[in-house]
C-alpha positions as CSV (number, residue, x, y, z in Angstrom):
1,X,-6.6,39.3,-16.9
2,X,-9.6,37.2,-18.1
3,X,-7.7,35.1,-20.4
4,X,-5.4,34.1,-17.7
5,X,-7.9,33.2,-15.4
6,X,-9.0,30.6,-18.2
7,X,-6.0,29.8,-18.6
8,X,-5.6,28.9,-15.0
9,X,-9.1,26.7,-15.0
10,X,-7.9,25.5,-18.0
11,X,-4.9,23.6,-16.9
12,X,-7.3,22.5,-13.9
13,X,-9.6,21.0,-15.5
14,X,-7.3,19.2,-17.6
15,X,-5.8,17.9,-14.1
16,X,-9.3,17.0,-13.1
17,X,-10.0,14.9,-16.5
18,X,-6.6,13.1,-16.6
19,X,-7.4,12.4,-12.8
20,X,-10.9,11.2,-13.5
21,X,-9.2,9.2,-16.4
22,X,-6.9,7.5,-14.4
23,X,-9.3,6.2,-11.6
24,X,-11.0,4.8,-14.6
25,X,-8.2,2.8,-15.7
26,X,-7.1,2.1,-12.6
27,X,-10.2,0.4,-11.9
28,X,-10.0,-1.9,-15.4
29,X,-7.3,-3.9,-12.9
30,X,-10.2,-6.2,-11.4
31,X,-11.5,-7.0,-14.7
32,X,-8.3,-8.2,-16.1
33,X,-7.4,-10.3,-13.7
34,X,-9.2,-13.5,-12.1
35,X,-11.0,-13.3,-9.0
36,X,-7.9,-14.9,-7.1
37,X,-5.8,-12.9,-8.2
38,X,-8.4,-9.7,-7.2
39,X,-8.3,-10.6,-3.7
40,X,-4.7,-10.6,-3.4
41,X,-4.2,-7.5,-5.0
42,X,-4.9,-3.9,-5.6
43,X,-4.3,-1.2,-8.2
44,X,-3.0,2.0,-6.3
45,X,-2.5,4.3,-9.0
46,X,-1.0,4.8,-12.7
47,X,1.7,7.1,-13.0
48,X,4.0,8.0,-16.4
49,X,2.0,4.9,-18.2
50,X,3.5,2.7,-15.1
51,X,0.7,1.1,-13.3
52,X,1.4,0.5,-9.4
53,X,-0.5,-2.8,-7.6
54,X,0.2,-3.8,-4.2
55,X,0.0,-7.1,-3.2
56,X,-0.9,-9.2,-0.2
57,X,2.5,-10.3,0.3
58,X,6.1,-10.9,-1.6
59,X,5.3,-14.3,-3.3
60,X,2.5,-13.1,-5.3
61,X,4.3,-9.6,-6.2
62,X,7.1,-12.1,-7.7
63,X,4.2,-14.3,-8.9
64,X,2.6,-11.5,-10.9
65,X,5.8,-10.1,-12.3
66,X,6.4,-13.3,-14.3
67,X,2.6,-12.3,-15.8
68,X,3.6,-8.8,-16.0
69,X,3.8,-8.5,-19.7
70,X,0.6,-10.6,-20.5
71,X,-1.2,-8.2,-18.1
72,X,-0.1,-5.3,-19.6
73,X,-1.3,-6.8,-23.1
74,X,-4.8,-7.4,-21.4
75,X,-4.9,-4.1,-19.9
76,X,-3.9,-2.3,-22.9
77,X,-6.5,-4.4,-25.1
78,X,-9.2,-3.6,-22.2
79,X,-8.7,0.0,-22.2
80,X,-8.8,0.3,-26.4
81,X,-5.5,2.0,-26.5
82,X,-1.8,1.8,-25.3
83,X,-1.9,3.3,-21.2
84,X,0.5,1.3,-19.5
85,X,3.8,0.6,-20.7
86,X,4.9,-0.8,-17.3
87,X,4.0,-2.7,-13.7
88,X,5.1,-2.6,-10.6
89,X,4.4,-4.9,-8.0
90,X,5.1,-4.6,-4.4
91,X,4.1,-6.0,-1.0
92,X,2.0,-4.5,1.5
């Protein structure tokens, strides 16, 4: 019974790093990008390496996807390793 119980807290705490890891990442978004771009944007969450920003309305989600792949390359680079593979952009 006690090595299930460990078990159990185990897998939680895993959950509770890769949570804690992901805020952190997520949070890398407003030092990638310029302070324009920052104010017209946020970075929601990072989900299956695809990192999900909303934006302040349609023209700069379409904006932004044209940058998509050079912002991945930043964010990557930022974060010393490959986290994101992909973006998406949508509109408030």
């Amino acid at each position: 019974m006690p090595e299930k119980i460990q078990e159990i807290f185990g897998r939680l705490d895993n959950g509770i790093v890769l949570a804690i890891r992901n805020c952190q990442l997520v949070a890398l978004w407003n030092e990638i990008v310029d302070e324009r771009v920052s104010k017209n944007t946020e970075a929601v969450k990072i989900t299956n390496r695809t990192l999900y920003v909303s934006t302040s309305s349609p023209v700069w989600a379409q904006e932004l996807s044209f940058l998509k792949k050079t912002i991945i390359g930043r964010f990557n680079e930022k974060a010393g390793r490959e986290v994101i593979l992909d973006i998406r952009f949508k509109a408030r």
